[in-house]
C-alpha positions as CSV (number, residue, x, y, z in Angstrom):
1,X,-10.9,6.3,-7.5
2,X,-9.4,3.3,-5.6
3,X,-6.9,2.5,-3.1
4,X,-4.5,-0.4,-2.7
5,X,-3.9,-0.7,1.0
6,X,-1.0,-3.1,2.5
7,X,0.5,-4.1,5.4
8,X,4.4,-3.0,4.9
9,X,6.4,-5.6,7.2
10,X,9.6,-4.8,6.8
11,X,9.2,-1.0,7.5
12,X,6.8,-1.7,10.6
13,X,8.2,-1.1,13.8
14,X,11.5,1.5,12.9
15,X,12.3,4.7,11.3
16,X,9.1,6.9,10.4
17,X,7.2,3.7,11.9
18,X,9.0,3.6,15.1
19,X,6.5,1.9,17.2
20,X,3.9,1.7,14.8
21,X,2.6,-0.5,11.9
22,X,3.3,0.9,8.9
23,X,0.0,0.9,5.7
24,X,1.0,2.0,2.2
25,X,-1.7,3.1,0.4
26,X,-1.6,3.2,-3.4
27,X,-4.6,5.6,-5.3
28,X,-5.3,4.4,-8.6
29,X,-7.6,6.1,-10.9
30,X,-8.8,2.7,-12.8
31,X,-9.6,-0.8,-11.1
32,X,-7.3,-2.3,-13.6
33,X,-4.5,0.0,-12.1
34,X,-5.3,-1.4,-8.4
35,X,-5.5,-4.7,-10.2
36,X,-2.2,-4.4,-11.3
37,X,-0.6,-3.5,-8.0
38,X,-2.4,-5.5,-6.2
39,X,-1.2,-8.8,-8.0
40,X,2.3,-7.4,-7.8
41,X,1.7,-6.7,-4.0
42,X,1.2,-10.2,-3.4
43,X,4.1,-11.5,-4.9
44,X,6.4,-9.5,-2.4
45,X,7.4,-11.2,0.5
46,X,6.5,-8.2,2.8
47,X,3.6,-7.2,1.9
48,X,0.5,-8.8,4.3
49,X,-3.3,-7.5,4.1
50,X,-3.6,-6.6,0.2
51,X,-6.5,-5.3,0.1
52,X,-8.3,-2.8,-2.9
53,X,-11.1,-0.5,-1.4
54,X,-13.2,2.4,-2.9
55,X,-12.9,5.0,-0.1
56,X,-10.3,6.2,1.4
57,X,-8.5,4.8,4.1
58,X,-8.3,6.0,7.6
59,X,-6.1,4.7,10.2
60,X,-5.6,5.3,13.9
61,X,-2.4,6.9,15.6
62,X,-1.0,3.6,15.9
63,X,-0.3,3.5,11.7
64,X,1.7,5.3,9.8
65,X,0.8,5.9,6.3
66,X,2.5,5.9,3.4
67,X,0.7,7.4,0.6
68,X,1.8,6.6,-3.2
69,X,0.5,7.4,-6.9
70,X,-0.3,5.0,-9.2
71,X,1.9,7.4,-12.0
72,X,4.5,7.5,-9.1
73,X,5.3,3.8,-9.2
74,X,7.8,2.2,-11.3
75,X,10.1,-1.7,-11.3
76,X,8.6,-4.5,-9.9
77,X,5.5,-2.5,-8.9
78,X,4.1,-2.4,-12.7
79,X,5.4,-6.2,-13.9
């Protein structure tokens, strides 16, 4: 299993976030799956600290998580 974690700019700081940085983390079952996302990742102007990791990633209480599926995603996230 692997995760693609990210910095999420635009949502940081307000709404579920309020105060808080907000990670999404994407599990993939395949490294070309966390390949995948984290190439299209990149290419969106929000996204900071791409990163693809084997365990699983554990924040503080100063993030808040959002957690995603690989067979969740869909649009730009599978180009």
């Amino acid at each position: 299993m692997y995760f693609v974690t990210m910095t999420d700019k635009f949502m940081s700081g307000w709404g579920l976030a309020e105060g808080k940085i907000n990670k999404m983390v994407v599990q993939c079952d395949t490294l070309a799956q966390a390949d995948r996302i984290q190439r299209n990742a990149k290419r969106r102007g929000e996204m900071r600290r791409v990163n693809i990791c084997v365990n699983k990633p554990r924040y503080g209480n100063h993030v808040f998580i959002s957690w995603k599926k690989f067979a969740d995603l869909s649009g730009p996230w599978l180009d």
